[in-house]
N, C-alpha and C positions, 0 to 999 in steps of 0.2 A: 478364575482361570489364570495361568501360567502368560503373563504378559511377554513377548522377544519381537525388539524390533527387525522387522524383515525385508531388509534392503539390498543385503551382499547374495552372490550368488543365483541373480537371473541370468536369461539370454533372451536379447533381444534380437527378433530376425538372426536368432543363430548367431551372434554376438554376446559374449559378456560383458553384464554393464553392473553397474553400483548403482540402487535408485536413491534418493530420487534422484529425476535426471530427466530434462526437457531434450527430446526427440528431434523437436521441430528447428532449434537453434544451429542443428546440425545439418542440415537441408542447404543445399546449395541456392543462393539467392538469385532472380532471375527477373529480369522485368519483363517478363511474361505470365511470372505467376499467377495464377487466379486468385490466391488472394489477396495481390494487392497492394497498395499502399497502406492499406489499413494494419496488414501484418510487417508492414516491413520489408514486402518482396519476399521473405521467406514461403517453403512450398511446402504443400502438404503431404502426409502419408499415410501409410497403413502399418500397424504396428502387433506385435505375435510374441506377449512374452512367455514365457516357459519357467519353469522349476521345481524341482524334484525333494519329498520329505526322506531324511533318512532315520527315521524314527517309528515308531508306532504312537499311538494315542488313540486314547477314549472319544475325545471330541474335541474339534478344532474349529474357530472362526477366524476368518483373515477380514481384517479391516482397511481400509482404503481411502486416503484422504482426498482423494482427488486423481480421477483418471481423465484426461481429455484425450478423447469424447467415446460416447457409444460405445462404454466398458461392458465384454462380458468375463465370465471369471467361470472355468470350468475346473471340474477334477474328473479325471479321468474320459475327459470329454464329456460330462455330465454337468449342464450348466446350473451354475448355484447364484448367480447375479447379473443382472440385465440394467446399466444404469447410462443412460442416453446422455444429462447434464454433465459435463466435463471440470466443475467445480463443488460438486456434492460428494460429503464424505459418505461410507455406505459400508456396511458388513456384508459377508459373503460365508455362510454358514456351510462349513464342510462335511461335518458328522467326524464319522470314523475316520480315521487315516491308517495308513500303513507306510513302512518304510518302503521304496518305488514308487508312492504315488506320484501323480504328477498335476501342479496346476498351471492352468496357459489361461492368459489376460489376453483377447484379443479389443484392441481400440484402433480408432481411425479418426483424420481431417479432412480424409479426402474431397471431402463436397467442400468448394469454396465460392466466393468467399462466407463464411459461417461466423465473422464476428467485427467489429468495428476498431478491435484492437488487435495486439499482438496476443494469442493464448497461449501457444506451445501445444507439445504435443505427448502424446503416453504417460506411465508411471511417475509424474514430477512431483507427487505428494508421497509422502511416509506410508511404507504397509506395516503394519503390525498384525504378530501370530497370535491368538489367544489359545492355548490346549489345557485340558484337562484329563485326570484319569480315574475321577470318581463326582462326587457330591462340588460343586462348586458356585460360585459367588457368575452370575449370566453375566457377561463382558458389557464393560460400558453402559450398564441398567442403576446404577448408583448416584443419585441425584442430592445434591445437599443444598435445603432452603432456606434461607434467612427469615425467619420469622420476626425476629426483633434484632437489632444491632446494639440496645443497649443492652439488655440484658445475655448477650451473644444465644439467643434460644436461635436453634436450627433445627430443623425436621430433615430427615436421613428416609428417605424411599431405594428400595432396592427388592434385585429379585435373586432367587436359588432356583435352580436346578431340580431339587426334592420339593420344594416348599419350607423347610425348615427355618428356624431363624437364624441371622447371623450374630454374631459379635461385631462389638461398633466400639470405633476408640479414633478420639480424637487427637492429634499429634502437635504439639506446638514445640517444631523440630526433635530430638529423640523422647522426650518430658510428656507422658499424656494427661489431659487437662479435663478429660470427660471420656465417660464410659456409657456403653445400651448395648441392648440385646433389640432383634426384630427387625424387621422388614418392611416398616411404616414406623418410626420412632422418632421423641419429641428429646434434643439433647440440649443442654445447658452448658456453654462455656463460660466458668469466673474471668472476670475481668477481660471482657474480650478487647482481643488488638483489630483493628479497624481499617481496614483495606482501603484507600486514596490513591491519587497520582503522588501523594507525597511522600507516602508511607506506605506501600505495596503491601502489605503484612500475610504469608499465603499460610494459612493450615493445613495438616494432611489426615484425613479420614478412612483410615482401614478400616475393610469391612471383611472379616474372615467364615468361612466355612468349614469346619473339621482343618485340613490341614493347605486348605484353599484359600488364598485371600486376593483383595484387589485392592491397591489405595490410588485413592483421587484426592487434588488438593484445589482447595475453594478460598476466597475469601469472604470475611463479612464485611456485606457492604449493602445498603437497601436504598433503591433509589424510587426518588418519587414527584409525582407534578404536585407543586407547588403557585399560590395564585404569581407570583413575579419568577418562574424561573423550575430550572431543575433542581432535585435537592438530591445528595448525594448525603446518607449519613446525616439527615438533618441539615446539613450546610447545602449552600447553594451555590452552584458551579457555572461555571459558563467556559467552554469548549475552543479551545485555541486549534483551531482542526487542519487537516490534510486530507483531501481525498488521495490514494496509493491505489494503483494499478496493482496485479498479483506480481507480476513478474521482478526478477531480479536482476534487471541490467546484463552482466556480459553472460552470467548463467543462465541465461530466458527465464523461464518458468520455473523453473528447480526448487525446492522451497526445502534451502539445507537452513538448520539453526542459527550457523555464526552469521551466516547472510541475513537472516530475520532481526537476530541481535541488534548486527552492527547498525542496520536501516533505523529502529527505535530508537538507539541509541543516540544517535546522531539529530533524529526529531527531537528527542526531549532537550538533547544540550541546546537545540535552536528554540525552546519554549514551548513547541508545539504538547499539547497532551490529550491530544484526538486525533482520531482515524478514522477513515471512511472508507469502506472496502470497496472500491469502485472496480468493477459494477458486477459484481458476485461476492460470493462467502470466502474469506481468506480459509488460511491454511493454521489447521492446528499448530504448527510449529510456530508463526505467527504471534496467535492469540497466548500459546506458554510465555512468549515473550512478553508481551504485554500485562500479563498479567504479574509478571516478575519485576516489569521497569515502572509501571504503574503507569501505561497510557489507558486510556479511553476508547472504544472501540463502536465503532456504526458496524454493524453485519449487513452487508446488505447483499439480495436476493440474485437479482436479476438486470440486466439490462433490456429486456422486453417480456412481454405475455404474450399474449396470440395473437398481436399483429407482431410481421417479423422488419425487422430494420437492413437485416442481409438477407438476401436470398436463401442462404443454408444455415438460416442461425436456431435458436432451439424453440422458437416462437411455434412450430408445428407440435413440436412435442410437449408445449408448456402443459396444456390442459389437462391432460391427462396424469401428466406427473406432478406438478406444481405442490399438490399438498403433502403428498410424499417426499420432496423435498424439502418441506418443512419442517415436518421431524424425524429426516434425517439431521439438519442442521440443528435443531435447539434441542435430541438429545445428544448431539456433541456437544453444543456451546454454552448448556444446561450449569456447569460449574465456575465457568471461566466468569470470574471476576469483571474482568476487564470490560465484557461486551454489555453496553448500556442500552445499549436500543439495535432494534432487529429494522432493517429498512429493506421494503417492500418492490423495490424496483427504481432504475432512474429513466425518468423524462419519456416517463409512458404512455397514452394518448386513453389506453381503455377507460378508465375510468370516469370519463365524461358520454360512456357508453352506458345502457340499463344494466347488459352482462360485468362489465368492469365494474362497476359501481358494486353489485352483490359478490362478484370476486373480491374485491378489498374490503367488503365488513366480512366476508368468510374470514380471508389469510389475518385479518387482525383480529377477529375474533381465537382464531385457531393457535395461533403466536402468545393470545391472552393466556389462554386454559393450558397449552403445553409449558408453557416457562413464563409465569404469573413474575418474577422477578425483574423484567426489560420492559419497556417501553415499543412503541412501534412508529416507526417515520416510514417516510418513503422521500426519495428526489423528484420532487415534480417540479417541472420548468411550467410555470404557468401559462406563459406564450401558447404552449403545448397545446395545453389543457383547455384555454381559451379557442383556441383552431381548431380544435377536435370538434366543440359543444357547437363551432358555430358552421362547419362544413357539413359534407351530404354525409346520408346514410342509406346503408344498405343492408337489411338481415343485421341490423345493430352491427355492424363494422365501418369502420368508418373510410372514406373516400376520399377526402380533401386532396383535392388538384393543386399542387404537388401534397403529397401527405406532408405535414409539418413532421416530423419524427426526428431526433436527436441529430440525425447527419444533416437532414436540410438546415434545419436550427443553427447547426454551427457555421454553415457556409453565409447565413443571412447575417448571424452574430458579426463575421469577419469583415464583412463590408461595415456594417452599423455600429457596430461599438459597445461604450461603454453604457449610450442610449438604451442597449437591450432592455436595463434593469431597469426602466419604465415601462417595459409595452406592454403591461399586464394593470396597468394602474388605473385603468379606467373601472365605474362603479357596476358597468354592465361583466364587464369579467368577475367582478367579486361576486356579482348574484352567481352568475352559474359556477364557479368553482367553489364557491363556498362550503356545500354537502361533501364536498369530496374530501377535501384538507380536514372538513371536522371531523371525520370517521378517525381522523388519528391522533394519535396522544401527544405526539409534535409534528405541526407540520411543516416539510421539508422545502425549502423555494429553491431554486437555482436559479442564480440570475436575473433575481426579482429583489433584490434592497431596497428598487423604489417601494414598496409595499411595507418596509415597515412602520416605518411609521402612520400611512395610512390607515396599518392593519392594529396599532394600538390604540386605537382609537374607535375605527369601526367593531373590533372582536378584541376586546382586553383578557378575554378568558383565554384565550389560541395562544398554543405556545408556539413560537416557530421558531425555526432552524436555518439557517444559509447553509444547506446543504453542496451546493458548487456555486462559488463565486469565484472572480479574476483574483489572480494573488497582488496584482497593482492596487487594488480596492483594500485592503488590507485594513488602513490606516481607517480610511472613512466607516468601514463596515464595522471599524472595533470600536469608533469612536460613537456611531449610533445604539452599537450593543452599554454600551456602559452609561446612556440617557434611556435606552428602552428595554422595562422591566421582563415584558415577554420575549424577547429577544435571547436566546440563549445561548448560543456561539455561532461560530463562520468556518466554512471548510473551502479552503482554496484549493482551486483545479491549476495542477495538482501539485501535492507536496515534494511527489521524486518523478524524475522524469522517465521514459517509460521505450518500449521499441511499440515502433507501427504509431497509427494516424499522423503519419508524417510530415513533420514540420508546421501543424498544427500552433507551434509556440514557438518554431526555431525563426531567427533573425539570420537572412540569408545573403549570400553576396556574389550570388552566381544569378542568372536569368530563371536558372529554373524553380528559382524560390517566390518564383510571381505567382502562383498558380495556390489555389487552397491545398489540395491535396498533393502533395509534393512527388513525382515524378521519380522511378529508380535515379542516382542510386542512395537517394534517401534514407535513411532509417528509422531514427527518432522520433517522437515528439517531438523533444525541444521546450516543453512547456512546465517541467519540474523547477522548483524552489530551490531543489536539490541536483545537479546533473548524474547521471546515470551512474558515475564514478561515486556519487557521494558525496560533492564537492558542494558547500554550499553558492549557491548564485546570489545576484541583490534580490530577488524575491524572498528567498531563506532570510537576510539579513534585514529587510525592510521589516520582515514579521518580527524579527528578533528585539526590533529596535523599539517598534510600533506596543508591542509584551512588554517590553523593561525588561527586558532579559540580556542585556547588553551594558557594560560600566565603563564602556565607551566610545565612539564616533567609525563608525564602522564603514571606509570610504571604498570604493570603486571607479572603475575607469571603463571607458566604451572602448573595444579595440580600437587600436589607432592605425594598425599594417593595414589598409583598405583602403584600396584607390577610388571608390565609391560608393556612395551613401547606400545603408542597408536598408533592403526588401524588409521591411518588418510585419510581425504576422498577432492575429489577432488577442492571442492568449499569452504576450507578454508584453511588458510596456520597456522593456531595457536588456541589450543583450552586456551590461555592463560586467566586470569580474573585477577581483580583489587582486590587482595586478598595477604597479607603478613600473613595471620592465616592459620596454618597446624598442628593442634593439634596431638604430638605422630608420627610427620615425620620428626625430627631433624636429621638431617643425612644424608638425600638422595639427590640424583641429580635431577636437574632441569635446567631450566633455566628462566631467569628475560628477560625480554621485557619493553623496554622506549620508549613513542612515544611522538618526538618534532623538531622542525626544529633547529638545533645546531651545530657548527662545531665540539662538542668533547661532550661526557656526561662520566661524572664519574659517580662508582655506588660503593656505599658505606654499608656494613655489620654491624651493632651493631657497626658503628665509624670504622670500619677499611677498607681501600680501597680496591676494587678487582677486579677493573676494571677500563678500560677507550676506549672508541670505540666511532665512527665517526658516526655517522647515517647516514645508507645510506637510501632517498627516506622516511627522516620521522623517521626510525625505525633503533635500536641498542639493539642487542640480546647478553645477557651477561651467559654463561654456570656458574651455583653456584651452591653450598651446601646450603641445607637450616637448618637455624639456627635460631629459634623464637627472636623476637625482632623487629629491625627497618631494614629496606632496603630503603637507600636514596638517590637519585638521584640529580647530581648537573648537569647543562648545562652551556655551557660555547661559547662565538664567537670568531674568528682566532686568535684574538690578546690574549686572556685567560683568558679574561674576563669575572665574573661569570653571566650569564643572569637570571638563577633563580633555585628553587630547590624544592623538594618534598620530601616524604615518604610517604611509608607504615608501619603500627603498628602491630603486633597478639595481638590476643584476649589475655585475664587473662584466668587461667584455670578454671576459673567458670564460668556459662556459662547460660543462658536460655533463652526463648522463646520470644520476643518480637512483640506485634503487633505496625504496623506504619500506620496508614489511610492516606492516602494523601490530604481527607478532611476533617475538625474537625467541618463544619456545612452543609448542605445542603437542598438543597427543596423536600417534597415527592415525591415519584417516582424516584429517582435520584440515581444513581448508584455511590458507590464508591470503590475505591479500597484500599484494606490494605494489608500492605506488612508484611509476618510474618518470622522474621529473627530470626536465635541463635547470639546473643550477647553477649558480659560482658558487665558489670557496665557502660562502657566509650561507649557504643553504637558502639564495633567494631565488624563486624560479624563474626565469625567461622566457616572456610568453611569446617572442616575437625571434625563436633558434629553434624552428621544429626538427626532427631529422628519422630518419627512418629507425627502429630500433628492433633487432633482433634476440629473443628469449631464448637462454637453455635452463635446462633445470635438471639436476643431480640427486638421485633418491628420492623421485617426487614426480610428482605429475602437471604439466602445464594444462589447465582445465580452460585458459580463455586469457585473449592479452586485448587489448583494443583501448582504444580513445573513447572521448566523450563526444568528437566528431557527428554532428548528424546527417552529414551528408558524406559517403565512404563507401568505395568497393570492397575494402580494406576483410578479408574472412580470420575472425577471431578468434579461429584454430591453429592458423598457420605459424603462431610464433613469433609476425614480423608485424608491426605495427608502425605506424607513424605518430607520432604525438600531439596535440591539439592544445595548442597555449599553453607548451611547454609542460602537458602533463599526458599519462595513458597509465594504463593500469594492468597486473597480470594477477591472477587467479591460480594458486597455486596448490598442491596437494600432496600430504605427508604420506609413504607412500612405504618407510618402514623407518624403526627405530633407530639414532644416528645424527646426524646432520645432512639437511637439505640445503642445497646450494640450487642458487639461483643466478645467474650472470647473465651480464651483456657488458659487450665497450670495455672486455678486461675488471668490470667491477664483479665482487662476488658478495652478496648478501647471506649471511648464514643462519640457518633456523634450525636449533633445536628440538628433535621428535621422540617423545617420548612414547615408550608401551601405554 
């Protein structure tokens, strides 16, 4: 079928919009909201899209990556799809069309609060049109299997329309490299190129019908449990992870491409080469990515089953739906390279139930037989898991006074610490949770590290996973994975920082940062490696250092403008940043942070020494006065040998506005970002000259301006922002062909837009 992406040209509530395109970001923030802290204070709605064919066709399907929530999908007022989960992609089979047809998406929020995080709201995934006008190739039914990687042998399953067979041609860019006919077929590529994080290598698979065709691009790549580890291609890997929230910072939920890019992007240049889709299925547009930059991907399911964690979250409707959401996701995720393992839910309590227990050998049996090529995990906190098996029960549901379930978990976590990742190490927790972790092919901990090494020892065959750990643990968690064989990687909560559960990781300097759950007009997390901007923090850079992916001494500083010591919160261990500029704080206490693998690091003042400390796990925290000028770090190995060396500069005392676009040409439509810093002359930023800053924009559209602030009235429409250590960010949109201008402060940024 005739594949067109179909995004331009809805109306929402009688509005035209461009999807995708998150609803909910546009909601006026309130701390009255019902949903919450959790969401961010943003409020919910009801949502009525519309759009009209001007065409005729034989048969038409429209696909759906993601509708939140309770999508239905009409033609003619004749309902063609009913899909409750707000992260499942889904097809909506239309039949005939005619030109005046009309299709209307109706979805809604309205029940709150329905989730633990921020989701957004309506159409913020890709639709695509599939049409045909005769014999064609069934949309999205073409699955290509890795059989062998050495021999590149792949099996090609697909369906028609007629029954007839297809043609099959294998593409290694315009060059085809293999040829078949049929519709269950065994194909041969010479000399196959091998799909890695290191070497992405994608093919493309047309499958035609008379004058029909569809192409899908796969890689070969076969992954496998091995007795010490995962094997990826015969080699064995081990997982430098992130868990990532769906949303995209100032765009909420929206899941445009150069947004998805530039988020990869930016993981892999910090080392990372794993993802963890917390705590749902990402977004095609995503996983394209991923399978182009060569990250590693966890799919995971769900944030609950049929007990619910919110009052309106989808825990009512799991049952029912659950295995149809199944494969709905793995025949989308069926080709995609990237996704290594399918994970089953985080920090779920059923499975220490008789019902949960045979729901997880189903969903892993069923995940086996639909997409025999992944693995299957799930996140289980085993705290969890341990308080479930030992509380009351009812009708096999479980009761425990307070339920332990993911939100109490993290409020006991914030008080207790780092100690969590013991409280599952006792021998009575490993009897009873033992059955459950073995139903899977790795099993997932969260905040259980004290267990590994008990767990190679008791279960040498058990591969496991650090599904969510602290990103402070870094160091230690990478240094037991690289002594323990079943140990396969660490996924820090979380890689990018996120909107809603508020302040959860943000280090605060107001009163109302006392509180776990942080109080309007909060926003953030706070708990990203990455800030919401993109910017790496010292969690980003501790991991960078911790990998070897860093050639040299990568320092930080704790803000110094603070007339009082910071509220700090459970999920970060340093609110420090890559900043030596504190304009008018000469004088005060602080402290400097170096992250590098080294056996000694000096740290040096405006040339004069004042320190010398060992890093431990990465990281060397040096107590100083701060005094404008340079702070420069040397590294050194056992014998005293200098390895390499760095600084930090502050700003001159003149200062102003700078815009930086990230891209200086692009094609209509196309979003860019510009990053609007307070600089001097020599392009250093000033994190201590915030000032209010005002956006226009010329032949383009301003999509969102805001800071990395996580606590802010500040609305991200408005154009007017304030800046946050000297930095805020605007989203901007090509909007016809020409030059887009972009100003503030008299400065004008210019971006080239091409047809």
């Amino acid at each position: 079928m005739k594949r067109t992406l179909w995004n331009d040209g809805w109306k929402v509530n009688g509005k035209p919009v461009c999807l995708p395109r998150d609803e909910m970001i546009y909601t006026v923030r309130d701390p009255g909201s019902p949903a919450g802290d959790s969401q961010g204070f943003y409020g919910p709605g009801r949502y009525v899209y519309e759009k009209s064919f001007d065409f005729d066709s034989f048969r038409a399907c429209l696909f759906f990556d993601g509708v939140y929530r309770n999508a239905k999908v009409y033609l003619n007022d004749v309902l063609k799809a009913d899909v409750p989960y707000g992260y499942i992609p889904f097809k909506a089979r239309l039949g005939e069309i005619h030109a005046g047809d009309t299709v209307r998406v109706e979805c809604d929020n309205e029940a709150q609060p329905d989730s633990r995080w921020y989701t957004g709201a309506g159409i913020y995934r890709n639709v695509v049109l599939y049409t045909a006008a005769g014999p064609h190739i069934a949309p999205r039914t073409v699955k290509v299997c890795v059989q062998d990687y050495r021999t590149g042998t792949v099996r090609v399953t697909l369906k028609t329309s007629n029954g007839e067979p297809a043609s099959l041609e294998v593409l290694d860019g315009n060059e085809t490299v293999a040829r078949g006919t049929g519709n269950d077929t065994v194909l041969q590529i010479p000399n196959p190129k091998l799909w890695s994080e290191a070497h992405p290598f994608l093919y493309t698979l047309r499958a035609s019908l008379g004058e029909d065709f569809e192409e899908t691009r796969f890689g070969i790549r076969q992954i496998e449990k091995g007795p010490d580890g995962i094997y990826l291609n015969g080699k064995r890997i081990l997982l430098r992870g992130g868990c990532v929230h769906h949303d995209n910072g100032l765009l909420g939920a929206a899941s445009l491409r150069k947004s998805e890019l530039r988020k990869i992007r930016k993981l892999k240049e910090a080392g990372f080469n794993a993802i963890r889709s917390a705590h749902n299925p990402a977004s095609e547009e995503l996983l394209n990515v991923c399978d182009e930059l060569g990250m590693y991907v966890i799919e995971e399911m769900w944030d609950m089953w049929f007990i619910p964690k919110k009052d309106h979250d989808y825990a009512s409707l799991w049952e029912e739906n659950h295995l149809e959401d199944i494969r709905r996701v793995t025949e989308r995720d069926f080709n995609h390279p990237c996704v290594l393992m399918y994970s089953l839910g985080n920090e779920i309590r059923e499975p220490m139930s008789e019902r949960g227990y045979e729901d997880m050998k189903e969903m892993t049996d069923l995940f086996h037989k639909l997409d025999p090529q992944k693995l299957v995990t799930a996140g289980l906190n085993l705290m969890i898991l341990y308080s479930a098996a030992t509380g009351k029960k009812e009708d096999d549901v479980f009761l425990s006074l307070p339920p332990l379930d993911s939100e109490n978990f993290n409020r006991i976590m914030s008080e207790i610490g780092p100690g969590m990742n013991h409280a599952a190490d006792s021998k009575e927790c490993d009897r009873l949770i033992s059955p459950v972790l073995d139903l899977l092919d790795v099993a997932g901990y969260n905040y259980a590290s004290g267990r590994y090494s008990i767990d190679a020892e008791l279960h040498p065959d058990r591969l496991i996973l650090g599904t969510e750990t602290m990103t402070y643990d870094v160091g230690k968690n990478w240094k037991l994975i690289g002594e323990l064989k079943n140990v396969c990687g660490d996924f820090m909560w979380t890689a990018w920082d996120h909107i809603g559960e508020n302040g959860i990781g943000a280090w605060g300097y107001t009163d109302d940062a006392e509180s776990f759950a942080k109080p309007y007009p909060w926003r953030l997390s706070g708990a990203g490696a990455f800030d919401i901007l993109g910017n790496p923090g010292a969690p980003a850079n501790h991991a960078k250092a911790v990998w070897h992916h860093t050639d040299i001494p990568l320092i930080h500083l704790r803000p110094v403008n603070h007339d009082r010591e910071p509220i700090k919160a459970a999920w970060r261990a340093t609110d420090a940043i890559v900043s030596y500029s504190w304009k008018g704080c000469d004088g005060k206490k602080t402290a400097a942070e170096v992250y590098f693998d080294a056996d000694q690091i000096d740290l040096y003042q405006n040339a004069r020494k004042i320190g010398s400390c060992k890093p431990e796990c990465g990281r060397a925290e040096f107590p100083i006065v701060y005094h404008s000028g340079v702070l420069e770090a040397i590294a050194y190995d056992s014998g005293g040998k200098e390895l390499c060396r760095a600084s930090l500069v502050s700003a001159d005392e003149k200062t102003q506005v700078v815009l930086r676009p990230e891209e200086t040409c692009v094609k209509n439509g196309d979003i860019v970002y510009v990053n609007v810093h307070v600089e001097d002359r020599n392009g250093i930023v000033e994190s201590n000259d915030d000032r209010e800053v005002r956006i226009e924009v010329e032949n383009g559209e301003l999509i969102a301006f805001s800071s990395a602030d996580p606590r802010t009235e500040e609305d991200m429409h408005s154009g007017i922002c304030r800046t946050y250590y000297g930095k805020a960010q605007a989203i901007v949109k090509a909007s016809c062909a020409g030059i887009m201008k972009v100003k503030c402060f008299g400065q004008c940024a210019e971006i080239t837009v091409k047809e």
